[in-house]
Backbone bond lengths (Angstrom), bond angles and torsions (degrees), N, CA, C in turn:
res aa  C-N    CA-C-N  psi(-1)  N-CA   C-N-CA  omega(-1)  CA-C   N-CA-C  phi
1 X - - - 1.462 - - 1.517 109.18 -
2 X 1.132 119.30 122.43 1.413 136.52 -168.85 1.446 108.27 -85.92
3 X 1.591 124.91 135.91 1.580 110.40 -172.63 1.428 108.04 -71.03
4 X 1.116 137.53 12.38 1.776 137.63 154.08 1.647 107.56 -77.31
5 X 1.038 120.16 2.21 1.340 121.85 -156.60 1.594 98.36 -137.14
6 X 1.286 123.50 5.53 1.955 110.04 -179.57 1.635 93.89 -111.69
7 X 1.272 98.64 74.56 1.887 102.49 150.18 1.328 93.77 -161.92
8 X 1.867 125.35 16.59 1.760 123.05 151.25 0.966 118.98 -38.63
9 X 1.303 115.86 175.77 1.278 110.79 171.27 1.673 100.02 -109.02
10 X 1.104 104.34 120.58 1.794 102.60 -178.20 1.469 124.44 -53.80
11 X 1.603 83.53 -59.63 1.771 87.54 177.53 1.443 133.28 -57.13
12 X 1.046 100.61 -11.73 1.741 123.73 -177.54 1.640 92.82 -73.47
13 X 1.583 112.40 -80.20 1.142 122.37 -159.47 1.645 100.61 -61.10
14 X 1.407 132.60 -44.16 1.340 111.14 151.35 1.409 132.13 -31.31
15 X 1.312 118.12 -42.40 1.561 128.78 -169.76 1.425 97.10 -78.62
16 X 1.013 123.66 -43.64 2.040 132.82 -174.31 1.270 111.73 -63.95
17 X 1.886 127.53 -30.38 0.990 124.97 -168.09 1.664 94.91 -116.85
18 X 1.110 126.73 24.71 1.661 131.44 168.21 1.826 88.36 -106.98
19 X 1.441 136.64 -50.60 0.696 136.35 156.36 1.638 133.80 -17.85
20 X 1.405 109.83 -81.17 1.018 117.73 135.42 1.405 141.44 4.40
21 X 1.058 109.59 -69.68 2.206 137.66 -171.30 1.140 98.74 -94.75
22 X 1.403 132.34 -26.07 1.229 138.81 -157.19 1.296 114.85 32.69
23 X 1.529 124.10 43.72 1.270 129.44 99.81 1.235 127.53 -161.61
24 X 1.555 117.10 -152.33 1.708 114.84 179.26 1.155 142.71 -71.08
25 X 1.339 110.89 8.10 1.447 108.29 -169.46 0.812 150.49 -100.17
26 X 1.601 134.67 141.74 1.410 111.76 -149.30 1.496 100.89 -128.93
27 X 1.580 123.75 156.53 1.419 140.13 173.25 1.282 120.44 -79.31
28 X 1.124 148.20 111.09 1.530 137.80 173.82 1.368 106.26 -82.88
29 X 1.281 110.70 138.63 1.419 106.43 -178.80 1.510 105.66 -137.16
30 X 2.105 79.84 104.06 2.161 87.16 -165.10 1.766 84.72 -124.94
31 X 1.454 127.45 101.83 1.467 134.27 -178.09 1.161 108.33 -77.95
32 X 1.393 141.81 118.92 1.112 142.86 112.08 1.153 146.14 -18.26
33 X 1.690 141.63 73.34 1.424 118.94 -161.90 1.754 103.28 -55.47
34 X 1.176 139.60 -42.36 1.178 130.11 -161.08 1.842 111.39 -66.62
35 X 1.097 97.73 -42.21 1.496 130.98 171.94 1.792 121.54 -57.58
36 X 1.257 107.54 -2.40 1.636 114.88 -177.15 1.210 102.40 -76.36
37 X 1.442 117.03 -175.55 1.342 140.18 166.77 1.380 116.77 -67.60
38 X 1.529 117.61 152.48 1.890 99.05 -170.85 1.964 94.85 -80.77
39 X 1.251 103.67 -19.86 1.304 96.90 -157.00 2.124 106.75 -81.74
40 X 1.470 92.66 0.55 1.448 92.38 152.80 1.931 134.57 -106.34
41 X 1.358 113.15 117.88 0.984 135.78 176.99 1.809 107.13 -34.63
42 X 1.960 109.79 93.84 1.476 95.96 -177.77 1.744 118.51 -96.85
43 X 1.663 118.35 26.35 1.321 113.16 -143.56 1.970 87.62 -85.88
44 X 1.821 100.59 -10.63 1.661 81.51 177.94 1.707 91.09 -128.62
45 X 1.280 105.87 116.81 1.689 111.75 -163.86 1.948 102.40 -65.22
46 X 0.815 135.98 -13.00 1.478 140.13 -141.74 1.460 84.33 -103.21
47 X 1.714 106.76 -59.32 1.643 114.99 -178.25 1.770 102.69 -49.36
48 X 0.884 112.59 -60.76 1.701 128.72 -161.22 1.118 99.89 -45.99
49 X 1.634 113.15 -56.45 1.284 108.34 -154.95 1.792 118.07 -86.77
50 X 2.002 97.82 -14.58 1.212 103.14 170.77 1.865 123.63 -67.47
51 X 1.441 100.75 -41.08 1.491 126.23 149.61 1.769 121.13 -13.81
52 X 1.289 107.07 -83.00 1.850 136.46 153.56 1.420 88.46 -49.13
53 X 0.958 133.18 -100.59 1.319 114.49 -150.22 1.942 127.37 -27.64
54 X 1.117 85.42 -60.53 1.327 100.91 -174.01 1.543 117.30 -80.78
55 X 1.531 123.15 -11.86 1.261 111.18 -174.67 1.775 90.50 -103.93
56 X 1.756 118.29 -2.53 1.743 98.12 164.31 1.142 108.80 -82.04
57 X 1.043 131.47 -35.01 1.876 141.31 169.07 1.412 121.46 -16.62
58 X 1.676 91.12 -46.28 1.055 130.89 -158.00 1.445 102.06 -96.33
59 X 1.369 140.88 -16.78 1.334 141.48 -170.96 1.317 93.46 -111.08
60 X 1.634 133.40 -62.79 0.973 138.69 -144.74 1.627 118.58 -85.74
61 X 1.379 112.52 -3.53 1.216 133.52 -165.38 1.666 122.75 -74.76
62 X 1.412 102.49 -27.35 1.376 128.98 -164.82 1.629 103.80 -77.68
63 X 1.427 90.52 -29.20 1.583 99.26 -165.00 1.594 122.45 -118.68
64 X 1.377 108.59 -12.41 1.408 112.30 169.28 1.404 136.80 -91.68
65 X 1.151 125.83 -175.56 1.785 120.45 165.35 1.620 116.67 -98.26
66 X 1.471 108.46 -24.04 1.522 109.79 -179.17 1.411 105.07 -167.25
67 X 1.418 123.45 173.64 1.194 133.44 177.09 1.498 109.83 -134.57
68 X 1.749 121.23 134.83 1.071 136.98 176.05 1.591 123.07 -95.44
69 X 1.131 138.03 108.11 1.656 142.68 -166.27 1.149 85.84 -122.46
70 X 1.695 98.92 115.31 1.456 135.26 150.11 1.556 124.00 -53.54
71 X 1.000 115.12 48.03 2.041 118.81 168.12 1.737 103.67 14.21
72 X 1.229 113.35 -78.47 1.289 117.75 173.62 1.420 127.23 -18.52
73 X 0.975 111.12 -63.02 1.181 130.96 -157.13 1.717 106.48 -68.25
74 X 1.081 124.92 -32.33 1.278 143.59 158.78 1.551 129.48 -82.68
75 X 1.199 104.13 -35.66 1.572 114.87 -176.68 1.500 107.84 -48.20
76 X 1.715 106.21 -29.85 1.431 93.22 -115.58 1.867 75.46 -100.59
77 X 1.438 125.19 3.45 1.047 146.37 171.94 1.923 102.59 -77.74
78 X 0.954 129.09 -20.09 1.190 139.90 -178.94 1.675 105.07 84.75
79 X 1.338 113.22 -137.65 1.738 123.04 -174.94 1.419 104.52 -64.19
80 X 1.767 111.55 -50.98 1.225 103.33 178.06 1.741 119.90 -45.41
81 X 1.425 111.92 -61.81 1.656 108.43 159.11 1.603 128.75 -26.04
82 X 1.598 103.56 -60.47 1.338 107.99 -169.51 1.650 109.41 -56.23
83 X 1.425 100.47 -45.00 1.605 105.60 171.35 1.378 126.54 -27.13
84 X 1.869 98.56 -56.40 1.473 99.44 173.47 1.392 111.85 -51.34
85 X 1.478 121.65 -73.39 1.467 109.26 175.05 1.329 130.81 -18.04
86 X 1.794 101.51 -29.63 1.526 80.09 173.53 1.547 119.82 -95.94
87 X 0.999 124.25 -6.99 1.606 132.00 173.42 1.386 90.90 -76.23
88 X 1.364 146.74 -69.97 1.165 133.28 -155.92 1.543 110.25 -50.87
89 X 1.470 103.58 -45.63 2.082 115.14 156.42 1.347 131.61 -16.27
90 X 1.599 107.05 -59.87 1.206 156.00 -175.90 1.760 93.30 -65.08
91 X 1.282 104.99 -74.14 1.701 106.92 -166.18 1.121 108.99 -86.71
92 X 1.582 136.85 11.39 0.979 139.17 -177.24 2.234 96.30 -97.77
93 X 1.297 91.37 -55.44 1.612 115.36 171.85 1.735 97.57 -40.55
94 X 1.175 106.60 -97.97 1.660 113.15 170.11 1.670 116.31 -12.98
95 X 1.526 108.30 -49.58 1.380 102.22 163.18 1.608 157.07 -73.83
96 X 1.711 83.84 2.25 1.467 118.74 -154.39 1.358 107.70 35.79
97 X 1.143 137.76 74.80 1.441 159.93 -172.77 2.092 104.52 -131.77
98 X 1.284 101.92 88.13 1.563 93.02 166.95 1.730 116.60 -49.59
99 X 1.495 81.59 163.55 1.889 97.02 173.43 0.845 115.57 -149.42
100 X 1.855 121.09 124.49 1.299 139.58 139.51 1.408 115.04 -37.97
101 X 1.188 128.85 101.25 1.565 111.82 158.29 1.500 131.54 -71.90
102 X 1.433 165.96 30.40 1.297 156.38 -49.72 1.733 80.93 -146.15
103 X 1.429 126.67 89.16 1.123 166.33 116.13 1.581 125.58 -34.85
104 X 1.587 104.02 -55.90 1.351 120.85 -171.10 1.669 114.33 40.65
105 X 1.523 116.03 55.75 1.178 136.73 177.25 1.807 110.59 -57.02
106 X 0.968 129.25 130.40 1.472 132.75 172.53 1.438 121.21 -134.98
107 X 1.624 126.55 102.34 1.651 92.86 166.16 1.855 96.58 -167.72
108 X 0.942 133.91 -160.03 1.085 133.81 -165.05 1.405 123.33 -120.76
109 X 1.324 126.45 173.18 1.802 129.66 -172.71 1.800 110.03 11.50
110 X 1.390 106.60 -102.72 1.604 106.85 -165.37 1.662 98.36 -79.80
111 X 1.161 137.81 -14.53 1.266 118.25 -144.56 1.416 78.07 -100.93
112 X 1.704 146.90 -40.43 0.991 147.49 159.00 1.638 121.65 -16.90
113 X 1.579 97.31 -60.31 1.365 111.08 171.14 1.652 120.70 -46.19
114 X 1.302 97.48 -73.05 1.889 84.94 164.79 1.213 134.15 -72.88
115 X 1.132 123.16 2.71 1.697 114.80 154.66 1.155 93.73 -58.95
116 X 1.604 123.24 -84.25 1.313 131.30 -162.75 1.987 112.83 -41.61
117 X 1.403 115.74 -34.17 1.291 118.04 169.23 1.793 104.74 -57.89
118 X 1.175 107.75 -51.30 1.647 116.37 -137.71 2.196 82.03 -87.47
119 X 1.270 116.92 -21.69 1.406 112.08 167.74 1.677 109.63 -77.23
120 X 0.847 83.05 -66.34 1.927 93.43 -166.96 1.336 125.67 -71.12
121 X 1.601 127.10 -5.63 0.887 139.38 -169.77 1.655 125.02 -92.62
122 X 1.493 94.04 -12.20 1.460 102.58 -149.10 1.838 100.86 -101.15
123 X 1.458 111.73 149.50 1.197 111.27 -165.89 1.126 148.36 -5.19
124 X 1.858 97.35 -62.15 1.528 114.29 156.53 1.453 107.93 -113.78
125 X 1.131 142.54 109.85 1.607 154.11 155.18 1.583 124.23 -43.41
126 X 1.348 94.26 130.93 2.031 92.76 159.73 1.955 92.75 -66.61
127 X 1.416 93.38 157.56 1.388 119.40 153.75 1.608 125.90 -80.22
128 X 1.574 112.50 -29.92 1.568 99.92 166.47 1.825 93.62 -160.16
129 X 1.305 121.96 151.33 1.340 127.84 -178.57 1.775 98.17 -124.86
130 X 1.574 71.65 161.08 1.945 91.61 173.64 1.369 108.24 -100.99
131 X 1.582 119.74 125.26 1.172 157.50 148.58 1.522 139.53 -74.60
132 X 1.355 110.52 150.11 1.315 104.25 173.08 1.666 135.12 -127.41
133 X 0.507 113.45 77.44 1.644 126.64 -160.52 1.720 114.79 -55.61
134 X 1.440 111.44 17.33 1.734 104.67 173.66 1.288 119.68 -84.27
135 X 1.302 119.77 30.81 1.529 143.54 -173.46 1.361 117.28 -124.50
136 X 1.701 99.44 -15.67 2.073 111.67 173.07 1.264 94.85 110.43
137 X 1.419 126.87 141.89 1.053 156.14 -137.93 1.597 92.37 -105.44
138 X 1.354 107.97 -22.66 1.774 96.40 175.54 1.736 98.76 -89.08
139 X 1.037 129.46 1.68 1.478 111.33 145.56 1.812 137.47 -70.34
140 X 1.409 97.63 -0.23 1.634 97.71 166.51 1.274 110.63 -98.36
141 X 1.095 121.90 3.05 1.615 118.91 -175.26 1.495 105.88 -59.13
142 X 1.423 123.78 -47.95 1.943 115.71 -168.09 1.741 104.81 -62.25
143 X 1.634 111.49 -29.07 1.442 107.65 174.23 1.462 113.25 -71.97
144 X 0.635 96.10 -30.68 2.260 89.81 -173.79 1.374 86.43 -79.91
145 X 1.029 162.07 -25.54 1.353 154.06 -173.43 1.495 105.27 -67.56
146 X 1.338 110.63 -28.53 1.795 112.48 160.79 1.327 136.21 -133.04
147 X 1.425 109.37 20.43 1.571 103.20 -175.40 1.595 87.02 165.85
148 X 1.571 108.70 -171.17 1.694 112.39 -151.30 1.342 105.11 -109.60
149 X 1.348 135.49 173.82 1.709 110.69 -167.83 1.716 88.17 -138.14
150 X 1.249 134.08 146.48 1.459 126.97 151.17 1.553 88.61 -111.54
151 X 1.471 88.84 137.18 1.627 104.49 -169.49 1.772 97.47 -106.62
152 X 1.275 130.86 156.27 1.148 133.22 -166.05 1.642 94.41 -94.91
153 X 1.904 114.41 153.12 1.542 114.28 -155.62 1.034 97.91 -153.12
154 X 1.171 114.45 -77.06 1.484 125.61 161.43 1.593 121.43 -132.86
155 X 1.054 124.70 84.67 1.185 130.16 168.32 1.850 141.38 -22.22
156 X 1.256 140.12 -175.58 1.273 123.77 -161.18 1.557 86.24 -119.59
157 X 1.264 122.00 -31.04 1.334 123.82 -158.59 1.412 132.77 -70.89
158 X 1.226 148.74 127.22 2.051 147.02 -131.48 1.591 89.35 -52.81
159 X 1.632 115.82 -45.63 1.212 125.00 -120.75 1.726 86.74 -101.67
160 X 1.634 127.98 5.28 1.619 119.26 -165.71 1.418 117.04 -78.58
161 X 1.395 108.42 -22.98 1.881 129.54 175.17 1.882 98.88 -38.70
162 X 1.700 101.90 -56.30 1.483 111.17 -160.69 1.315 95.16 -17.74
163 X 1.460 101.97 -81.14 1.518 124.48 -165.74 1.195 100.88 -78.28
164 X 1.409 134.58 -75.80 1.404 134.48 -161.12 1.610 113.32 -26.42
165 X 1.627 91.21 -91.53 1.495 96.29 162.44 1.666 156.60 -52.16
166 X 1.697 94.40 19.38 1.255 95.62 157.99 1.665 140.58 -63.31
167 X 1.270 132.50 138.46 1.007 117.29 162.63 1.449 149.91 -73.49
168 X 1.263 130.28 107.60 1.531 118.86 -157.07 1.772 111.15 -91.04
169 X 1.323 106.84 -169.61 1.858 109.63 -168.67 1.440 110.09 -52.47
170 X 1.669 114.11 -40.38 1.007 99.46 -172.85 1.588 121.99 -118.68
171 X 1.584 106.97 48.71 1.393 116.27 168.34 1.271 118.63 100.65
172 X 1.681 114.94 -22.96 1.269 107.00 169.21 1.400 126.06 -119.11
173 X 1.598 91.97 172.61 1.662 90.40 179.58 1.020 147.70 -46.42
174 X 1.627 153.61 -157.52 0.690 113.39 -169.50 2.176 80.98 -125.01
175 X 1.605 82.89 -10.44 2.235 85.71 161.49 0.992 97.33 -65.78
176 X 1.345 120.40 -43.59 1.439 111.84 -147.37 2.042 111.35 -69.98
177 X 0.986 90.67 -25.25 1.831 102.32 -169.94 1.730 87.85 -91.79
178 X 1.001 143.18 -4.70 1.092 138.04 165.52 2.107 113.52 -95.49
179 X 1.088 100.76 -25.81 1.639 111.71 178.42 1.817 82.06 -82.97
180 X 0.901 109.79 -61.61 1.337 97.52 -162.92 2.000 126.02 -48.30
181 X 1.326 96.58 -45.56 1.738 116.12 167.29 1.188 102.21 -51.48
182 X 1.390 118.49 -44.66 1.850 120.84 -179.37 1.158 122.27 -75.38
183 X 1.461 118.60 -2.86 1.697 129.66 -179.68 1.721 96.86 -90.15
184 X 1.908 113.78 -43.73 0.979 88.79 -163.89 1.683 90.81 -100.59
185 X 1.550 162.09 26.82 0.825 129.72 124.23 1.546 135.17 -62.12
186 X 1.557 101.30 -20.95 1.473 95.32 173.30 1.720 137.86 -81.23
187 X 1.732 89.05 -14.60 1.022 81.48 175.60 1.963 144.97 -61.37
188 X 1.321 97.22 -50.65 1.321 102.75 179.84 2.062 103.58 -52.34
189 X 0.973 105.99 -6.50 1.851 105.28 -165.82 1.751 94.86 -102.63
190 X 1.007 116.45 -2.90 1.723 122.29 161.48 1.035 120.58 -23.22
191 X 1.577 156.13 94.31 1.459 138.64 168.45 1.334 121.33 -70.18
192 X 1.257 132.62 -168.80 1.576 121.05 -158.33 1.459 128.13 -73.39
193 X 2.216 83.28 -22.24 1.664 97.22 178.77 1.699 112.75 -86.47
194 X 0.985 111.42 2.92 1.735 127.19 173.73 1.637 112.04 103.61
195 X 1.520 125.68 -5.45 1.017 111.98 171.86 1.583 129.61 -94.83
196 X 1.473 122.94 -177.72 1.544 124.21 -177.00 1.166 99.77 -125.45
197 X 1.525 98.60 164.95 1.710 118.04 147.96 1.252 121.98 -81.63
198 X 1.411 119.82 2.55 1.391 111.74 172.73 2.287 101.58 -97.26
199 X 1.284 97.48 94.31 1.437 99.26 178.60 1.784 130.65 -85.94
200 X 1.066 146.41 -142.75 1.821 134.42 -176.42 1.284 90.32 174.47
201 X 1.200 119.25 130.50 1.878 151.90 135.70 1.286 119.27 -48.78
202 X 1.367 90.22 77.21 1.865 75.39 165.28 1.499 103.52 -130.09
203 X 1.045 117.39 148.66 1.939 153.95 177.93 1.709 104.41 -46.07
204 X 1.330 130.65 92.73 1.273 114.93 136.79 1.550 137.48 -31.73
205 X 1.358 103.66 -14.71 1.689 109.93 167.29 1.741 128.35 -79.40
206 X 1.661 93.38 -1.91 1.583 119.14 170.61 1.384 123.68 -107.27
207 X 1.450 129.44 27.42 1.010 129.68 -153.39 1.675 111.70 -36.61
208 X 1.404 111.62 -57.15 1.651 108.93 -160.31 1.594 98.62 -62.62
209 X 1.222 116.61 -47.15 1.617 121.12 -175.43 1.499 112.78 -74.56
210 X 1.215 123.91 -8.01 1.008 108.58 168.56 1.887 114.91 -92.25
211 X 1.346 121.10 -21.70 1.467 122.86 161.77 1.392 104.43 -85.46
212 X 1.117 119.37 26.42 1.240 106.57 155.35 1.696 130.68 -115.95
213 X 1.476 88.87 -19.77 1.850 112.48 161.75 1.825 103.12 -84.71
214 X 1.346 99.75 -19.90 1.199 67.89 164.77 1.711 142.77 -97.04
215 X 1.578 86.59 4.50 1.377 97.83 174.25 1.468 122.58 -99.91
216 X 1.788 103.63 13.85 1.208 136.65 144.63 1.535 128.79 -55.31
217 X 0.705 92.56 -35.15 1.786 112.29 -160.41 1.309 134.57 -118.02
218 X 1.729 114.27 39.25 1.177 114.49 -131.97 1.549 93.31 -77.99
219 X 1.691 134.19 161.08 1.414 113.48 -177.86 1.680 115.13 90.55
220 X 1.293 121.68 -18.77 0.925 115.11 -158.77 2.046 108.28 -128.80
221 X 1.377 106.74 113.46 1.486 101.70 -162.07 1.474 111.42 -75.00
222 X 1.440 124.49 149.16 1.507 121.44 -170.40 1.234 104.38 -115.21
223 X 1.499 121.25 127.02 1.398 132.48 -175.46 1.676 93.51 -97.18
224 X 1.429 106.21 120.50 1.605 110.11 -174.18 1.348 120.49 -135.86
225 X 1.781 92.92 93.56 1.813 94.23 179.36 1.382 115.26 -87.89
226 X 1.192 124.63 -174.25 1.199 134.97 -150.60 1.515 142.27 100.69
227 X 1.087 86.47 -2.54 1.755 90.88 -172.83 1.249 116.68 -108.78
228 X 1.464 133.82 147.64 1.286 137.10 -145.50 1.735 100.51 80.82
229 X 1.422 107.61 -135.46 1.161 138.43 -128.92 2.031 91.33 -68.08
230 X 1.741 117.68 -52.27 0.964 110.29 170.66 1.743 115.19 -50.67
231 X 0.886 114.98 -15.20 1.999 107.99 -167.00 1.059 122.14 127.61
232 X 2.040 129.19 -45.25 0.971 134.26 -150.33 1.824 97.63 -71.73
233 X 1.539 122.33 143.04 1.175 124.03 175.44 1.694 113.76 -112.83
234 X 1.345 112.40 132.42 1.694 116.81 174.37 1.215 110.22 -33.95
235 X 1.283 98.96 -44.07 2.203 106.58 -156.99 1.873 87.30 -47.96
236 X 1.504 126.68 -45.73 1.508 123.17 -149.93 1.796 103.85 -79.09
237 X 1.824 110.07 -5.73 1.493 103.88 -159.29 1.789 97.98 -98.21
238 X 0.734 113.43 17.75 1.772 107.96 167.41 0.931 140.86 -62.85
239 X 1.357 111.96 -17.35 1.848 126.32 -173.38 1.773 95.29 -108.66
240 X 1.309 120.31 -3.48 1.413 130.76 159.02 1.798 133.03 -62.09
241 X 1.270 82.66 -50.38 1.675 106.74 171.37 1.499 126.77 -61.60
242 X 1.218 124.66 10.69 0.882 109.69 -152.80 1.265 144.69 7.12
243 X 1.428 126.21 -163.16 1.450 122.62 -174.24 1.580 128.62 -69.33
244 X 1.320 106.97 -17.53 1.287 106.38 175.89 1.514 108.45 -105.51
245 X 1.369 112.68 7.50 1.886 110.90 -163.66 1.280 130.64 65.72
246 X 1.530 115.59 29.12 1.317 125.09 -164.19 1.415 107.07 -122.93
247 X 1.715 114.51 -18.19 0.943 105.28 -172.11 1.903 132.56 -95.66
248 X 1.214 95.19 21.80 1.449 112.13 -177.49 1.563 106.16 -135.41
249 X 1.256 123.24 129.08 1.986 116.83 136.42 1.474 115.33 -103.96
250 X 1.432 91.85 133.58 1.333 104.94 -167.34 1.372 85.65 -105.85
251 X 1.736 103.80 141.03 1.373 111.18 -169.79 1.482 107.02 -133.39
252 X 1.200 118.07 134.62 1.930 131.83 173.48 1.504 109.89 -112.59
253 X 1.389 132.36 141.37 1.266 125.06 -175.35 1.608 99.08 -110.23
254 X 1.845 92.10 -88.14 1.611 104.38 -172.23 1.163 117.60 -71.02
255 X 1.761 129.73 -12.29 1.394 105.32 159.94 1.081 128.96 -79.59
256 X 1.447 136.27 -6.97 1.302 154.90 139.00 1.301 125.39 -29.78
257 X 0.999 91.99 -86.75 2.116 109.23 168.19 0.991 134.43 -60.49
258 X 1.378 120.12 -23.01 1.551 129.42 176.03 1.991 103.69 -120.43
259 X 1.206 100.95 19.32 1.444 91.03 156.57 1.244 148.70 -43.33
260 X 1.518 116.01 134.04 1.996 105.89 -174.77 0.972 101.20 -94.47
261 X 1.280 137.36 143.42 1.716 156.17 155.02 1.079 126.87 -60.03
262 X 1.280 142.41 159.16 1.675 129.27 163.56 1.522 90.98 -75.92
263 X 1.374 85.43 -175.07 1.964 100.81 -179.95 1.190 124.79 -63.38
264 X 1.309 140.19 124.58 1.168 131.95 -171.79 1.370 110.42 78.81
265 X 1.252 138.56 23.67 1.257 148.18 157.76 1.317 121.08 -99.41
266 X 1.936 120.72 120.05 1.436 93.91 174.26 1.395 124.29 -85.96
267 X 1.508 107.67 -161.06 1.699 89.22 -172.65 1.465 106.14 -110.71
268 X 1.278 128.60 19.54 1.771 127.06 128.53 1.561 112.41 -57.42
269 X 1.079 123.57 -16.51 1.364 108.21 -174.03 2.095 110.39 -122.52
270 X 1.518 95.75 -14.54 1.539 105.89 147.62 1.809 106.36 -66.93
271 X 0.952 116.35 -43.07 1.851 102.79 -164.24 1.653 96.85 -70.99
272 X 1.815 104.64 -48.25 1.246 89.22 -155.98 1.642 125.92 -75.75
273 X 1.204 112.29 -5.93 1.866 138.75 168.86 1.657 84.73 -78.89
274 X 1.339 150.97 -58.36 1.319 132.59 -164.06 1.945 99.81 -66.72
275 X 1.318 101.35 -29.06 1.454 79.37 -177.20 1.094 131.95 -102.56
276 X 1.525 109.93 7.02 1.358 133.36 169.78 2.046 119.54 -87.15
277 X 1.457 114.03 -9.94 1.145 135.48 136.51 1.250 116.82 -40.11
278 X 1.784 97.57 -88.55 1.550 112.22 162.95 1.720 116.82 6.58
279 X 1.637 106.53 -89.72 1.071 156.83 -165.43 1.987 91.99 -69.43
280 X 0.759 119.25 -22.99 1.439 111.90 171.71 1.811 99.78 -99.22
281 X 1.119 139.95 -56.76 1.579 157.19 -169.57 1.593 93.95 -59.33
282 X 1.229 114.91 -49.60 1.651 114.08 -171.12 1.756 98.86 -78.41
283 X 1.198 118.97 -51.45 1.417 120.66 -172.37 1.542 116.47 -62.04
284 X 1.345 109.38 -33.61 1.830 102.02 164.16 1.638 118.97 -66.85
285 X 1.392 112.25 -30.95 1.735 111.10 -153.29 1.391 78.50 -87.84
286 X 1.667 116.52 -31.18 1.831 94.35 -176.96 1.541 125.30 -69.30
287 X 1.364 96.50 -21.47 1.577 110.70 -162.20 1.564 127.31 86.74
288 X 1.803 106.38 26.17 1.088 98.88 171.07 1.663 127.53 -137.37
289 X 1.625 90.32 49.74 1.484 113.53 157.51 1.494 110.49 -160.52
């Protein structure tokens, strides 16, 4: 998404390109230098990982609704890293392939502002990033001002109960009082087909609790990792999707990306058959193939 282009409507163009794929699913793309393919050269990590990056982009594209880039995973490479992010931007754009950026940015008044500047601003753009809102919900305001936010809710990870699942005074959680704030910011931001740009994270590794925020949240699309390699299984994400299948991406990382091949298969064409599975498994439970 090009900065001439962040006053779309996100959820739409999410909904157009689930359409599209005929269905929800999305790729995370969190690289490992140790974790690559043998048949990529890791003695200069920047090359390698620019390599992987762009040639799963490049496999997985045909067959999905969007792609998720792990911030991390690059950052931590410095500019050279960030760079990649931006080619993957770039070839993601070119592909008309939306992007999650999964950042999970958090912070308050001005410093808010330039995250949201220093994300959305830049040549080629994600279409919506992950956020964190335990700082007040009027800290996502500078992001919706350019693009779509999945706000963190309940997470996929052993350790999200700590906090998440606490219980507060009046019985609920402490996701739950956070799904709830996100029902009523999203609502008024509804487009015609009923969804928002204000979106929520929640864990395929929660199945019952997670259809149950989602019947929290009506309006509001759920970006839901976990599935594959953490545990979480498609078969449980159906009551997610709402009625038209728009209202969930169901997301797989490392069984995706680090796929094994039969013999004589490379592993561009192991990822891109794993994500064309994907993309068949997500598109029935949604109902949109």
């Amino acid at each position: 998404m090009s900065e001439t282009q962040i006053k779309m409507d996100m959820a739409a163009v999410l909904a157009d390109s689930m359409d599209r794929a005929g269905c929800n699913a999305c790729v995370g793309l969190d690289p490992v230098l140790s974790t690559l393919p043998d048949a990529i050269d890791r003695s200069d990590p920047i090359a390698a990982l620019r390599r992987f990056s762009l040639e799963v982009l490049e496999a997985v594209a045909p067959h999905i609704a969007c792609i998720k880039v792990q911030s991390a995973c690059y950052e931590r490479y410095g500019a050279s890293g960030v760079a990649i992010i931006d080619e993957v931007l770039a070839g993601a754009e070119r592909l008309a392939l939306p992007v999650i950026l999964d950042a999970k940015r958090g912070d308050i008044g001005i410093s808010a502002s330039h995250y949201a500047a220093g994300v959305f601003t830049r040549e080629a753009a994600p279409d919506w990033l992950t956020v964190n809102a335990y700082l007040g919900t009027e800290t996502l305001e500078p992001y919706l001002e350019h693009g779509g936010i999945f706000v963190l809710v309940r997470t996929s990870n052993p350790g999200s109960a700590q906090i998440q699942g606490l219980r507060l005074d009046d019985g609920r959680t402490v996701a739950e009082a956070m799904a709830d704030r996100l029902a009523e910011l999203a609502g008024p931001r509804r487009n015609a087909q009923g969804w928002s740009d204000v979106g929520a994270v929640v864990g395929a590794t929660h199945p019952a609790e997670a259809a149950s925020l989602r019947d929290r949240m009506p309006g509001v699309i759920l970006l839901v990792p976990g599935i594959g390699a953490q545990g979480g299984q498609v078969s449980d994400c159906g009551p997610l999707c709402g009625g038209d299948g728009h209202g969930a991406v169901l997301t797989a990382s490392r069984s995706v990306i680090y796929a094994q091949g039969d013999s004589g298969e490379s592993w561009q064409q192991a990822v891109a058959a794993a994500a064309a599975r994907l993309a068949d498994e997500t598109g029935r439970v949604a109902g949109l193939r």
